[in-house]
N, C-alpha and C positions, 0 to 999 in steps of 0.2 A: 828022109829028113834032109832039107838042105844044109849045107853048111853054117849057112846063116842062124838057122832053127838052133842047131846044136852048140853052136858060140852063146845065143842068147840060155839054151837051158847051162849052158856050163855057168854063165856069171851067174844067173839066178842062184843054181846050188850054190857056186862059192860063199854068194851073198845072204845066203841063208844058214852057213854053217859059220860066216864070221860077228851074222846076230847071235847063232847059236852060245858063239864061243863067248861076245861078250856078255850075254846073260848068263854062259857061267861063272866068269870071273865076277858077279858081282855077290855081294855078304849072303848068306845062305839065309838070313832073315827078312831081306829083299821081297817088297809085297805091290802090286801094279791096280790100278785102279781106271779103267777107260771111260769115260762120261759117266760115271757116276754109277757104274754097274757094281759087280761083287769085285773083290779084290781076286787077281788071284799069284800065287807061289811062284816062284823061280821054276819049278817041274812044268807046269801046267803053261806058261808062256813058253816056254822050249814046244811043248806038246803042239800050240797053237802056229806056231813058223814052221814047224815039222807040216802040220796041213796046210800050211797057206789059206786058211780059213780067213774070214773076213777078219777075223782079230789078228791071226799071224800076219794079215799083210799090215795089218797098220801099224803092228811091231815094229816090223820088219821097215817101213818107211819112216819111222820116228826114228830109229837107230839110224838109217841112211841119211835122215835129214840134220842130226846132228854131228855126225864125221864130218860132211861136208861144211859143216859150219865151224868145227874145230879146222879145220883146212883151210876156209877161207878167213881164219883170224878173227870171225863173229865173238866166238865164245871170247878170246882173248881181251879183246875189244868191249864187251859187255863186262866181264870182268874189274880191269882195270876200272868201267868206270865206275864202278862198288865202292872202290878206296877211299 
């Protein structure tokens, strides 16, 4: 494994165990619903970023896409203009 190989698997883990973290920090009555499939649990979305399965990656990209967006002042910005 290049070095390169092994940077990209270290950020994936990190970035899979800080989705991890913020689905656990969210209400334990917390229920996800993807295009209109079943809903499912706080347990079972962990379950799915643990596989990287086609649903843990879009987890896993809807979390990433919304950091970036709290970072870039989006959410702020949307926000304020609620008021």
């Amino acid at each position: 494994m290049t070095h390169e190989e092994k940077y990209n698997n270290d950020v994936d883990d990190e970035i899979k165990e800080l989705v991890i973290t913020r689905i656990e920090a969210t209400p334990s009555d917390l229920r996800l619903s993807m295009g209109g499939g079943k809903t499912m649990t706080k347990e079972e979305m962990i379950e799915h970023v643990k596989k990287e399965d086609d649903i843990g990656k879009q987890i896993i990209r809807n979390h990433i896409s919304f950091i970036k967006a709290v970072a870039n002042g989006e959410v702020t910005s949307a926000l304020a203009s609620v008021e």
